[in-house]
C-alpha positions as CSV (number, residue, x, y, z in Angstrom):
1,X,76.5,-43.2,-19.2
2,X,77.9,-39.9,-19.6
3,X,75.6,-39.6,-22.7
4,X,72.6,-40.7,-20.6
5,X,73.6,-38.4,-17.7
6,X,73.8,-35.6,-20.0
7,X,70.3,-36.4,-21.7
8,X,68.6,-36.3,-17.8
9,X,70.6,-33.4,-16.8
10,X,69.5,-31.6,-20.4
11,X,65.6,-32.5,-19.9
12,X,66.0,-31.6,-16.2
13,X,67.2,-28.2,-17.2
14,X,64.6,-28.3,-20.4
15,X,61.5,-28.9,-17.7
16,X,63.2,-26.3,-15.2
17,X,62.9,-23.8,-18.4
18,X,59.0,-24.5,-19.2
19,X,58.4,-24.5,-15.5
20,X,60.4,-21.1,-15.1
21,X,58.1,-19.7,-18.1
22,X,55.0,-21.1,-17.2
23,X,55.6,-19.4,-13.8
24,X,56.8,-16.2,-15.6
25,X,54.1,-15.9,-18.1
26,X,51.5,-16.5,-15.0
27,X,53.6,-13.2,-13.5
28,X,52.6,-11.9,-16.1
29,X,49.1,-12.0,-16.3
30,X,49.1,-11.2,-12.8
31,X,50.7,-8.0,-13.2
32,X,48.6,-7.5,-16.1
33,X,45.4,-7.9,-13.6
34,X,46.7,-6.2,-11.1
35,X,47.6,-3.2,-13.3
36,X,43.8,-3.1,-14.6
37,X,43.0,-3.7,-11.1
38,X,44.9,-0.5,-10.2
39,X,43.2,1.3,-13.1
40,X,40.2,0.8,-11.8
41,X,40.8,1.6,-8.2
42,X,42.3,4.9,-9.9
43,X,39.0,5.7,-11.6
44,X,37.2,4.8,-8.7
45,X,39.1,7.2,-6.7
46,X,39.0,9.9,-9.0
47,X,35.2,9.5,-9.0
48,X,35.0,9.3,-5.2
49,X,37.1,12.5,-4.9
50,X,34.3,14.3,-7.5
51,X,31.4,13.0,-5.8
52,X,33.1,14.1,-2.2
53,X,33.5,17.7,-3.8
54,X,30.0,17.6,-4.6
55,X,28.7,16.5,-1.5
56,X,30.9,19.3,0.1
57,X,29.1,21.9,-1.9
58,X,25.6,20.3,-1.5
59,X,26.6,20.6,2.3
60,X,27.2,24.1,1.8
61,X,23.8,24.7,-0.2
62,X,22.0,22.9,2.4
63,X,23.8,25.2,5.4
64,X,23.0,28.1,3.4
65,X,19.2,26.9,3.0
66,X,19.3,26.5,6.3
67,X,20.5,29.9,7.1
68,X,17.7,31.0,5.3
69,X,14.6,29.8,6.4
70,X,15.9,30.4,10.0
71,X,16.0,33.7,8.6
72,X,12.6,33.7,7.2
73,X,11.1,32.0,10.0
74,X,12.2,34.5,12.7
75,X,10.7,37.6,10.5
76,X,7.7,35.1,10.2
77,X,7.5,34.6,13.7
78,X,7.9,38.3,14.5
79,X,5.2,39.6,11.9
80,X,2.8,37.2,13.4
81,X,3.6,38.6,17.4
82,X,3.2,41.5,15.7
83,X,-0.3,40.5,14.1
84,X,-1.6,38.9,17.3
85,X,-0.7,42.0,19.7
86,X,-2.7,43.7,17.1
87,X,-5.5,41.0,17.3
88,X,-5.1,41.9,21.2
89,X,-5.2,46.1,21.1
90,X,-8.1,45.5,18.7
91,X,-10.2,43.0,21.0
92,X,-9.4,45.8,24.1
93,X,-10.9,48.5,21.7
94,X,-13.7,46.4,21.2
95,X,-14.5,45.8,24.8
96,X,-14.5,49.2,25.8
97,X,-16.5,50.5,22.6
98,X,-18.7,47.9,23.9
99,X,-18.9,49.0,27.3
100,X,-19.5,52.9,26.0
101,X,-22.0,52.4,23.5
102,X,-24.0,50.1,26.2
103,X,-23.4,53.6,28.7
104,X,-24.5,55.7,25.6
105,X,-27.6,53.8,25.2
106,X,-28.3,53.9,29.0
107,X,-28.1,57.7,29.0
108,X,-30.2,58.3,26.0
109,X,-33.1,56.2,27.8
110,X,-32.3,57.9,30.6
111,X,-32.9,61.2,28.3
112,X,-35.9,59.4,27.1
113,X,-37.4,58.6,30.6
114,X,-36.5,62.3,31.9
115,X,-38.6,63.7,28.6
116,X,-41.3,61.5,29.3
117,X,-41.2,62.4,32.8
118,X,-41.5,66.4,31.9
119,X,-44.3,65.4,29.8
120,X,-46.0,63.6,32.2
121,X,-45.4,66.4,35.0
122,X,-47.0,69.0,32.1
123,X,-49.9,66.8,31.8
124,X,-50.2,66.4,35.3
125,X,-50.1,69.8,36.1
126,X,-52.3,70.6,33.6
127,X,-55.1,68.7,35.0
128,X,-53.9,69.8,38.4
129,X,-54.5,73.6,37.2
């Protein structure tokens, strides 16, 4: 029986072995993964990290645009007050060279009436005399 007991206790151990390397060759391919796994997340990170710096400069291009054409449109803005109070002074000019040209045409048919008028007294006279 010893022989026999010896025979279990040696396949026991013998199964306990392959179970103990299945197990550790399974470790192993899980570390394996989980070291490719880590790789990845590495590369991943690393490409995250680039595309956050790049973002953080595009952020800064697009402040600086920004900037800019708030700049551009405020002179825009003023040149075109400028070009409308022109528009205005100009219109005002017009009115009143308007208004004098129609008093200058009034007084030279006023002239016209008051030569007409001497005329007519001449004539009158004339025939009067």
């Amino acid at each position: 029986m010893k022989k026999s007991q010896k025979n279990i206790n040696r396949r026991s151990k013998d199964r306990q072995t392959v179970v103990l390397e299945e197990m550790n060759s399974k470790f192993d391919l899980v570390l394996e993964q989980f070291s490719n796994l880590n790789r990845k997340i590495d590369g991943n990170h690393q490409e995250f990290l680039e595309f956050k710096g790049e973002m953080t400069e595009f952020k800064g291009e697009m402040t600086e645009f920004r900037d800019r054409t708030d700049e551009n449109l405020a002179f825009i803005k003023a040149y075109l007050i400028r070009i409308d109070e022109e528009i205005q002074n100009m219109k005002t000019e017009a009115k009143e060279l308007k208004t004098r040209l129609k008093n200058k045409a009034d007084l030279v048919k006023l002239a016209d009436l008051e030569k007409r008028m001497v005329k007519l007294e001449k004539l009158v006279f004339a025939k009067l005399a």
